[in-house]
N, C-alpha and C positions, 0 to 999 in steps of 0.2 A: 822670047816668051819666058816666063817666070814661071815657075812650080810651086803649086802648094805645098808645102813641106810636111805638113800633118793632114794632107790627103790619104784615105787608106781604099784600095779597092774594092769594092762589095764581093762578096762570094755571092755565089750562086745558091738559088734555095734548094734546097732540097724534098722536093713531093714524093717522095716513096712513101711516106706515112700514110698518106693518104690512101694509097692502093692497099694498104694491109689493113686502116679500118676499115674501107671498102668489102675486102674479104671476107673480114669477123661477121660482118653485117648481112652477108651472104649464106654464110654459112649457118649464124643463128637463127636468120628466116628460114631457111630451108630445113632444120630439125625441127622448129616451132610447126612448122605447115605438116609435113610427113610424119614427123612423130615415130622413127623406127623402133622395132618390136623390143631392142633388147633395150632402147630410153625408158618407152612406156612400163619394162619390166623391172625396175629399179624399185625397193620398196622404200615408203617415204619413211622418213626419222620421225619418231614422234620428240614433240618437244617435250622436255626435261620439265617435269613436275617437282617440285621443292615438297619432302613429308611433311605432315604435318602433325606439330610440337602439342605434345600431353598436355602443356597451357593450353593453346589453340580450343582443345576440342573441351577443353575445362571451361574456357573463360564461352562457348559456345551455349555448351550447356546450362549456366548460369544464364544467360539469356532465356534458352526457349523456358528455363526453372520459373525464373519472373511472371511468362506470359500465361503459364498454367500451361504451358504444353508439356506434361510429365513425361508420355513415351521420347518426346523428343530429347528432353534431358537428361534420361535414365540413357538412352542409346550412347548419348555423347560423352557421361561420365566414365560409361563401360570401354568404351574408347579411349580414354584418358587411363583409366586402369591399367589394361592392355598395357600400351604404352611405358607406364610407370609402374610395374607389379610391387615394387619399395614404399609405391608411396600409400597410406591408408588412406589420403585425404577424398580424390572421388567414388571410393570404395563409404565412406562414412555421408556423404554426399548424397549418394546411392539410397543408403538405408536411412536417411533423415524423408526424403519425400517417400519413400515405403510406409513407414508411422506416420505419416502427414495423410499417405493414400491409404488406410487402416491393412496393410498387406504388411501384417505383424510377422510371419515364417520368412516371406523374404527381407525383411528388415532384419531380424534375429541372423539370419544367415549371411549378409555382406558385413553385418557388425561384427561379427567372431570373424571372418575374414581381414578385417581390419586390424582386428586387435591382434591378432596371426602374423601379423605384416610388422606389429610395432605393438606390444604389451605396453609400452608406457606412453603411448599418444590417446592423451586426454581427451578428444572429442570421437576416438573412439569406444574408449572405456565406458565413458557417455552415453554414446548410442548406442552401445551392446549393454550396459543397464537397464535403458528403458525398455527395450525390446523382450527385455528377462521380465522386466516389472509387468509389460501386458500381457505375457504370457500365464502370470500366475505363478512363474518363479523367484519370490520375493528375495529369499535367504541368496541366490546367487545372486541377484539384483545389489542388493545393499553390497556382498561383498565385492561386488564393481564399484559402484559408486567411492564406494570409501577407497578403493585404490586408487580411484581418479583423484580424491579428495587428497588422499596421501602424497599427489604429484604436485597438485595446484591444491592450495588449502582456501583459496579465496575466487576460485570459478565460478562465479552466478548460475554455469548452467550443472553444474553437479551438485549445487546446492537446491537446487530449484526440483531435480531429479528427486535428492531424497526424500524433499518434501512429496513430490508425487507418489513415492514407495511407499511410505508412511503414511498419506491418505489412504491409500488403496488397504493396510492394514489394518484399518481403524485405530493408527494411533495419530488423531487429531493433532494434539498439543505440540507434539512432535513436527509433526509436518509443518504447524506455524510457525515454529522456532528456526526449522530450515529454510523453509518461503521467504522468512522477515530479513534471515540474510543475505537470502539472494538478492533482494529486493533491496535492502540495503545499500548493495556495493553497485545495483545497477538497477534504478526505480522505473527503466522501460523495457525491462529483459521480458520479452515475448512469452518465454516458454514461465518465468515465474509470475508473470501475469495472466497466465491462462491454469498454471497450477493452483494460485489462489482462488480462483473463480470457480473450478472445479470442485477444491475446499469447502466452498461455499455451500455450492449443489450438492455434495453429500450430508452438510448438516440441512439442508431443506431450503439455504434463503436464496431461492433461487433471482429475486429483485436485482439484491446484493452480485452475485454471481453476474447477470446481466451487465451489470456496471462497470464489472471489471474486464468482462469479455469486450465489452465497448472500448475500453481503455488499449487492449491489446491488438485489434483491430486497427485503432487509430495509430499505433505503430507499426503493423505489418499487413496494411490493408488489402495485400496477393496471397493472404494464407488461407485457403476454401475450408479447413477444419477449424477455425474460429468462429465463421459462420455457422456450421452446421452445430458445433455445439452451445450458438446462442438460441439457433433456432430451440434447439434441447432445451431450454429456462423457459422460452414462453410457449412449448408444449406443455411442460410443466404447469404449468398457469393456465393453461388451456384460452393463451392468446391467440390463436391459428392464425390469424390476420398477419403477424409479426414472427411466428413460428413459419409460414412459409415463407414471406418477406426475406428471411434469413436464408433462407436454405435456397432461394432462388438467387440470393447472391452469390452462398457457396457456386453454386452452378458459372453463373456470368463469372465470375474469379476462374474457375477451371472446371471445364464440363468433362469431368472423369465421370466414370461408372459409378463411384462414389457418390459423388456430389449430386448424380440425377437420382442415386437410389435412394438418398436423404429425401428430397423434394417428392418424389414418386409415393414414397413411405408415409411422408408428411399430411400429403393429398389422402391417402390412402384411411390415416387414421382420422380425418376431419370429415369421414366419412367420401370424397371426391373422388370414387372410384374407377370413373372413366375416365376422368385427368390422369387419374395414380397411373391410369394400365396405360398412358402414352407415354408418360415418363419414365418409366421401369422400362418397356420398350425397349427406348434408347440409351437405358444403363446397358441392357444385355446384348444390344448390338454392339455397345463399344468393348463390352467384355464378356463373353459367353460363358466365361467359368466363373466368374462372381457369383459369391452362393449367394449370399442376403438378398441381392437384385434379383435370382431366378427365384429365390423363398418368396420374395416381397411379390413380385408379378406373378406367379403361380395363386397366393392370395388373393389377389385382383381378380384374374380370371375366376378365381371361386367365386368369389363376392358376387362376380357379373354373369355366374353360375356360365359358365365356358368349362363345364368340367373337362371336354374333351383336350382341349388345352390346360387345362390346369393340373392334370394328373402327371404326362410328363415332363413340366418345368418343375412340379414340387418333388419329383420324384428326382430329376438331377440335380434339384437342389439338395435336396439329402443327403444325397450320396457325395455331393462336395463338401459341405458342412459337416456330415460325421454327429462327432460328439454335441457339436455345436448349435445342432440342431433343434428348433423349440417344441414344443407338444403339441402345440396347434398346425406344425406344420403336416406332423403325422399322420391326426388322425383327419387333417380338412387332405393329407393323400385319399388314405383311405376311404373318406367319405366319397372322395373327387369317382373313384373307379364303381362307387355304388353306382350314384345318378349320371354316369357317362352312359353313353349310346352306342357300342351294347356293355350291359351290365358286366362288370368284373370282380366278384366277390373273392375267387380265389388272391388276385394280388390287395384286394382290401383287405382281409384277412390279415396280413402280415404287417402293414401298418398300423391297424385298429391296433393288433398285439402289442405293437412298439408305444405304442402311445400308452397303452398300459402298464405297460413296467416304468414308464416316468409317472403316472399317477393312475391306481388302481381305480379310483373313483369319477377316471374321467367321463362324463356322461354321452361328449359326443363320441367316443371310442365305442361306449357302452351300446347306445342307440345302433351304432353301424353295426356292431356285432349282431346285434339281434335282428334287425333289419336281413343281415346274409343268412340268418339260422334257415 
């Protein structure tokens, strides 16, 4: 018998693997089933959250900015700030939807924070200009502007700016000459499209002004104070049709407090007073310390003789407004606490008074007073 030469003998298998996954398998059912005290007492890891980058909540912001959700964007810029205390950019951000949302003190306020952060960053010097310029601070205003100018000699929006300084000073010609450059270097720049149109409305053509507001519009058709100031031309005109038209877009663009106190206001002077007092409403529930929206609905309720309600919304309206406050708001206070239920001459008294040292001749002041003698 012959042998295979490259026969080799099988080994034997080896099954002990088998009895130790057996084991494992045992062992893991049985912690899985009982669950002992000191397994269940392990606390779990949370998983690892990546922060999130000053962009991030920048490029966030500019979203909800687009949608008109302003609280949402002012949150996310302030976050971004945070973040980058070096950088002015969502600090200037910040204060550009502030002037957009007419909340001129805190616009004035992240602007010098800006300019704080970086004196020679142009679009802050920018927006700490205009903020000077609605304040009634011209002379600081201009000497902003011109710094900015001194940095970038050819920026459309600091030329666009001094033109706005110089409208508000009544030096016309001036202001043209600035506009025409702005406009020049950039014949869709928003903010000098809406300068010249304002330009307009202070020399009276309010047609004119319209047109150009249309024009500015058709390039930045998410900015709710383009609207509310075209409404402004065809009050002017005493279009109402087309004066709320506008300001009910403002609103559909961004229903701030703002934008319903335009429409609220709007209704209000076209005589629509129980429209007005639903829209003021929901200016004051979005914002409770907006003076003009608690002045404008405290009005309303006058109007719709609600004195009892009318006394104290005009009454915290004042005391928010301050200086700013008009003469008819004082003495329709004071009026408000005559014909309330029950009579309050004592706090009328002191409105009719106030209303009197803005104009000594005013009749409804005059009336209330003699009415409480």
């Amino acid at each position: 018998m012959y042998l295979d030469r490259d026969y080799t003998p099988r080994r034997r298998k080896n099954r002990n693997w088998l009895w130790w996954i057996a084991i494992l398998v045992f062992i893991s059912s049985y912690f899985y089933v009982r669950q002992p005290d000191w397994l269940m007492n392990q606390p779990l890891q949370p998983t690892a959250t990546p922060t999130r980058s000053a962009l991030s909540w920048q490029a966030e912001a500019e979203i909800h900015h687009k949608v008109g959700d302003f609280s949402a964007a002012l949150a996310a810029y302030a976050r971004a700030a945070q973040l980058e205390p070096d950088n002015p950019d969502p600090l200037v951000a910040q204060a550009e939807i502030y002037m957009t949302d007419r909340r001129i003190t805190q616009a004035y306020e992240l602007a010098a924070q800006a300019v704080a952060v970086n004196p020679e960053d142009v679009p802050a010097l920018n927006i700490y200009a205009r903020s000077l310029d609605w304040q009634g601070r011209y002379e600081e205003a201009i000497n902003a502007a011109f710094d900015a100018l001194d940095l970038d000699g050819e920026n459309p929006t600091t030329l666009a700016i001094l033109g706005e300084i110089y409208s508000d000073v009544g030096n016309w010609s001036r202001a043209q000459d600035y506009i025409d450059q702005a406009l020049a270097i950039d014949p869709r720049h928003v903010l000098a499209l809406r300068n010249q149109a304002v330009l307009y409305e202070l020399q009276g053509d309010y047609e004119r002004a319209i047109d150009i507001f249309k024009q500015a519009i058709a390039v930045a058709p998410d900015q709710p104070d383009l609207y509310i100031e075209t409404g402004r031309q065809y009050q002017a005109l005493e279009d109402w049709d087309n004066a709320l038209a506008s300001y009910q877009q403002a609103v559909d663009v961004a229903p701030t407090a703002v934008t319903l106190d335009a429409l609220g206001w709007g209704l209000y002077l076209s005589n629509d007073t129980l429209q007005a007092q639903r829209e003021l409403r929901k200016a004051v529930e979005l914002d409770s310390e907006y003076g003009p929206a608690l002045a404008h609905l405290g009005m309303a309720y006058y109007a719709r003789r609600n004195y009892e309600e009318a006394a104290p919304t005009l009454e915290k309206a004042v005391a928010i407004l301050g200086d700013e406050s008009r003469i008819e708001y004082y003495y329709s206070l004071g009026l408000a606490y005559i014909y309330k239920k029950p009579e309050e001459c004592d706090k009328a008294r002191i409105w009719l008074t106030k209303a009197l040292e803005l104009d000594p001749e005013s009749l409804a002041a005059l009336e209330g007073l003699r009415i409480c003698s």
